[in-house]
C-alpha positions in Angstrom: 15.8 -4.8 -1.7 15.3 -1.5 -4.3 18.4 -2.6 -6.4 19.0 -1.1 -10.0 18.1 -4.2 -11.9 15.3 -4.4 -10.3 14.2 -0.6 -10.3 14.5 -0.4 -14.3 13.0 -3.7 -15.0 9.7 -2.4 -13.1 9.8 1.2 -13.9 10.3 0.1 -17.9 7.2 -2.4 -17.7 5.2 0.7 -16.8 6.7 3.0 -19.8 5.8 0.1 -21.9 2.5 0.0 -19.9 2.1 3.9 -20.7 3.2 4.4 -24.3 3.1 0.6 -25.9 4.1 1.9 -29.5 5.6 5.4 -28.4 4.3 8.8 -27.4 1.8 9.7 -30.1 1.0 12.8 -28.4 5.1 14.2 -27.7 5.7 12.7 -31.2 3.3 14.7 -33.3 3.6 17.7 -31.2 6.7 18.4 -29.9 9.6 19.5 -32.0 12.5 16.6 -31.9 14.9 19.4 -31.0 13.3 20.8 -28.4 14.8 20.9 -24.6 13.1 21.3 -21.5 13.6 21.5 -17.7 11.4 20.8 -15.2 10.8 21.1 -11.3 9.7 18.0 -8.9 7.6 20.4 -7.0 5.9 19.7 -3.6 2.4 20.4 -3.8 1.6 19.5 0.0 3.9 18.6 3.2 5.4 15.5 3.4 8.8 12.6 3.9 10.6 12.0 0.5 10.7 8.4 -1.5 11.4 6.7 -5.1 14.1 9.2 -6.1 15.9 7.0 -8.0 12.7 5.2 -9.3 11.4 9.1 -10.8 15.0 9.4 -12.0 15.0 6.1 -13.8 11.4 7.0 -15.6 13.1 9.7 -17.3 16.8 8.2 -18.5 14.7 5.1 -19.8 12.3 7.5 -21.7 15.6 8.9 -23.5 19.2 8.2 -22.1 19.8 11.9 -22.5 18.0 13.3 -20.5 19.6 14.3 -16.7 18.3 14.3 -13.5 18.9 15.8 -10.4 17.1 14.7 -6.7 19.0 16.9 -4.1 16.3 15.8 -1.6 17.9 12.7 -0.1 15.2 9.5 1.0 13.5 10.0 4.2 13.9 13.6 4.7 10.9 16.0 5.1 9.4 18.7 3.2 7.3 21.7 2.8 5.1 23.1 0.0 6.8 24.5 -2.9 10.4 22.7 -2.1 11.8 21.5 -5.4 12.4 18.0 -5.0 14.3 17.3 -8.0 15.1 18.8 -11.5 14.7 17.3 -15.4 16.6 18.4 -18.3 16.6 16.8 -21.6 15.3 16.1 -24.5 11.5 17.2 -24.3 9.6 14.8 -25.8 11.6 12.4 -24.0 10.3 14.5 -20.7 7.2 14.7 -21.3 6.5 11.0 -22.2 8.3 10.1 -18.8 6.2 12.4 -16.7 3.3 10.6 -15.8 4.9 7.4 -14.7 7.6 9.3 -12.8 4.5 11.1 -11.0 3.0 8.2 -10.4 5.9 6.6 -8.4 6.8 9.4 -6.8 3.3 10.4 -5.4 2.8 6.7 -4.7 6.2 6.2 -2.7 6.2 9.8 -1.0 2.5 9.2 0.5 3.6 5.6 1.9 6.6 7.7 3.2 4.5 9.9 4.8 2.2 8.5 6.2 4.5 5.7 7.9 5.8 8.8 9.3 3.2 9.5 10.6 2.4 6.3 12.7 6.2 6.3 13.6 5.6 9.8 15.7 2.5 8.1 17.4 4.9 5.6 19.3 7.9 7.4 19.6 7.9 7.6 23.4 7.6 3.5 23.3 9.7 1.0 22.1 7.2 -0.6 19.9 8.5 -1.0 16.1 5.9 0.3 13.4 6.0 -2.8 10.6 4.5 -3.3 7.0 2.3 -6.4 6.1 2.6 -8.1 2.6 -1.2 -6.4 1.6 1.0 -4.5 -1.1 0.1 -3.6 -4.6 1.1 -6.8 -6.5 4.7 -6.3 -8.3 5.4 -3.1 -6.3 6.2 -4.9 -2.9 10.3 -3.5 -3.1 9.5 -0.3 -3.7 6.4 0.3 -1.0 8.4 -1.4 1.0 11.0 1.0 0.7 8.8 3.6 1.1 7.9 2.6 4.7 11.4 2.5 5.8 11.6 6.4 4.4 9.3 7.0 6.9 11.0 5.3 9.8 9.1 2.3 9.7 10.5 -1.4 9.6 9.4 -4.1 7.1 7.8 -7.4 8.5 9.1 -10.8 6.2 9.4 -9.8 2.5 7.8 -13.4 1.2 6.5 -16.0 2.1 9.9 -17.8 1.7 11.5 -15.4 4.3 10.2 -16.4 7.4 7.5 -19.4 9.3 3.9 -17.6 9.9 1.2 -19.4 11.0 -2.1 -18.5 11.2 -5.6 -18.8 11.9 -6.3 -21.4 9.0 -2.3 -22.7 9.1 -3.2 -23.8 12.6 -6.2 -25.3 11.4 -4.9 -27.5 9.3 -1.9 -28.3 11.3 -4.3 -29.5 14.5 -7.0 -31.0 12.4 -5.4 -34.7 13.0 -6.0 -34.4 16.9 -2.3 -33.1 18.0 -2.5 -30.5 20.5 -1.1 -27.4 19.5 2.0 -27.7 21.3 2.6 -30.5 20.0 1.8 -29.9 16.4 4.2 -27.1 16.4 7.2 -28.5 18.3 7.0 -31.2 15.2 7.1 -28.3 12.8 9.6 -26.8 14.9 11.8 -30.1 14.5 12.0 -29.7 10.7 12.7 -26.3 10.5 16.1 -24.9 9.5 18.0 -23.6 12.8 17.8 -20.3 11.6 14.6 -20.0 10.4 12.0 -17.5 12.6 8.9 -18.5 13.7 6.0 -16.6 14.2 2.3 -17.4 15.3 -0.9 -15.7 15.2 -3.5 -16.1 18.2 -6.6 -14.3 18.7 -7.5 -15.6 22.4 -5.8 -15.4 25.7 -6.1 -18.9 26.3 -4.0 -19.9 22.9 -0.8 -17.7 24.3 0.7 -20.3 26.8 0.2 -23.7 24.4 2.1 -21.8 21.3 4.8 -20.5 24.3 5.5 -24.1 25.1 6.5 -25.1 21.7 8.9 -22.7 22.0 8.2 -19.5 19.4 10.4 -16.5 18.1 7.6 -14.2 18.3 3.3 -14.6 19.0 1.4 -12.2 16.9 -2.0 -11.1 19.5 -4.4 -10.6 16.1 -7.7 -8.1 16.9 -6.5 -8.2 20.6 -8.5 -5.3 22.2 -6.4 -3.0 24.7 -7.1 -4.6 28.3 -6.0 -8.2 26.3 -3.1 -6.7 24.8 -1.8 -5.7 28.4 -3.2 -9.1 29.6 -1.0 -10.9 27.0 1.9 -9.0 27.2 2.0 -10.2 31.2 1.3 -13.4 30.0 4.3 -13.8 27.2 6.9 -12.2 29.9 9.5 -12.0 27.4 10.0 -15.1 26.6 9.0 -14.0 22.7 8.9 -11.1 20.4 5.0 -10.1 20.9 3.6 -8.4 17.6 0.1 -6.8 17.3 -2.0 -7.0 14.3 -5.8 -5.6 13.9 -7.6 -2.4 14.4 -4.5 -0.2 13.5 -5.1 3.5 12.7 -3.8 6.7 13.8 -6.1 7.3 16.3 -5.3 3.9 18.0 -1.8 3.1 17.4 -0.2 5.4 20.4 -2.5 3.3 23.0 -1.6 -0.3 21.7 2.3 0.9 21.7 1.3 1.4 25.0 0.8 -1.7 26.4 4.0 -2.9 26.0 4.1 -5.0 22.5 7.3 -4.9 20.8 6.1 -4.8 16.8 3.1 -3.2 15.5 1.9 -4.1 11.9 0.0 -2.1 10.0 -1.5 -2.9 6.7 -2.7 0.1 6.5 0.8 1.8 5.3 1.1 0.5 2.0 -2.8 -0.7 1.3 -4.6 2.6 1.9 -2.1 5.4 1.9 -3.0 8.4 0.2 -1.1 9.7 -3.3 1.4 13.1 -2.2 0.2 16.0 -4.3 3.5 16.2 -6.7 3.6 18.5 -9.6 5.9 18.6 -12.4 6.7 22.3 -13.5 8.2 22.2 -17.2 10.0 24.7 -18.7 11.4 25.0 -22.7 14.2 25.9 -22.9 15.2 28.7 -25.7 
């Protein structure tokens, strides 16, 4: 998913996003011959991510300039730890900083807190999942992030997999077909190796969408007696995912029940920003 091609053709949109027409500021003050070094410091506790994104911020800036990330993706971290190491060129540095911050503090917090979720239900066998509510153009690399932090990624696009929902269903029922019905027909044009997913939010929808014969039955906003209730209900004969009212303090109880996936929106959407610094050094 976080391939090269893909990692410099985003991280260079945002250098041209940053400095348009150059660096003014490196530029007009900083000597041309200059070199500096400079420490990837960890600020705060937390699970590693984008180390080859803050690398590529850097060697795009100015192809001479080297970078080291000795912290490999996923692991954990305390304040102070160097996380990686910058030498070059310094006005090539110091226009690459901010963006490299940016991704790093960005991908490290999704890291961390999908971590986070991840140690609520590890005495389960429910799966933490992302959602697609991810900042627009960055889906790879928050993505990415969550699997740093143990978590699993749901369907990348909407190409990838068959989810309907609320307003899907709808639609699809609106000409009088049961639902059964309505999605055994779907089911009939689908590619055989295509997954199908469905969203309910009532008891009494579980047993219809069963009978067309589902991959897996998302309970959406099911509250904790209905979640066990469904669960019964489904008996294995799908994948059950739940969806809705997901935080920290919630997620070890809904585990609990017995659901297989739990998504959570909340990983890439609202995740807090890791307190990174960048400690720069010129060299003599």
């Amino acid at each position: 998913m976080l391939s090269r091609s893909h990692i410099e053709r985003v991280v260079q949109a945002a250098l041209d996003e940053d400095a348009p027409w150059g660096d003014l500021t490196s530029a007009y003050l900083i000597p041309a011959d200059a070199v500096a070094t400079a420490d990837l410091v960890a600020r705060e506790p937390g699970v590693f991510s984008g180390g080859e994104v803050f690398a590529a911020a850097f060697t795009l800036s100015d192809p001479a300039i080297r970078v080291s990330v000795p912290v490999a993706e996923g692991a954990a971290f305390a304040v102070g730890d160097v996380l990686a190491t910058v030498t070059g060129p310094a006005r090539g540095v110091l226009t690459g900083e901010r963006v490299a911050l940016n991704f790093a503090q960005r991908m490290s917090g999704i890291a961390t807190l999908t971590s986070r979720y991840v140690e609520q239900v590890a005495h389960t066998g429910a799966r933490i999942a992302d959602t697609r509510k991810t900042t627009p153009g960055l889906r790879a690399f928050e993505r990415h992030a969550v699997r740093c932090g143990g978590g699993h990624n749901h369907r990348f696009s909407l190409s990838d997999a068959v989810m309907a929902k609320d307003n899907h269903l709808a639609v699809l029922t609106a000409g009088g077909a049961s639902l059964t019905q309505a999605l055994q027909a779907a089911i009939a044009r689908l590619p055989h190796t295509a997954h199908l997913e469905v969203e309910v939010d009532r008891l009494d929808q579980i047993e219809p969408v069963l009978a067309a014969g589902v991959d897996t039955i998302m309970l959406d906003n099911f509250g904790l007696d209905h979640l066990r209730a469904g669960v019964e209900r489904v008996a294995g004969r799908a994948q059950i995912e739940a969806s809705g009212g997901v935080d920290l303090d919630t997620v070890r109880a809904i585990a609990e029940t017995g659901v297989d996936v739990i998504s959570v929106g909340a990983l890439t959407h609202s995740a807090p920003s890791l307190d990174l610094g960048l400690d720069v050094r010129i060299e003599a």
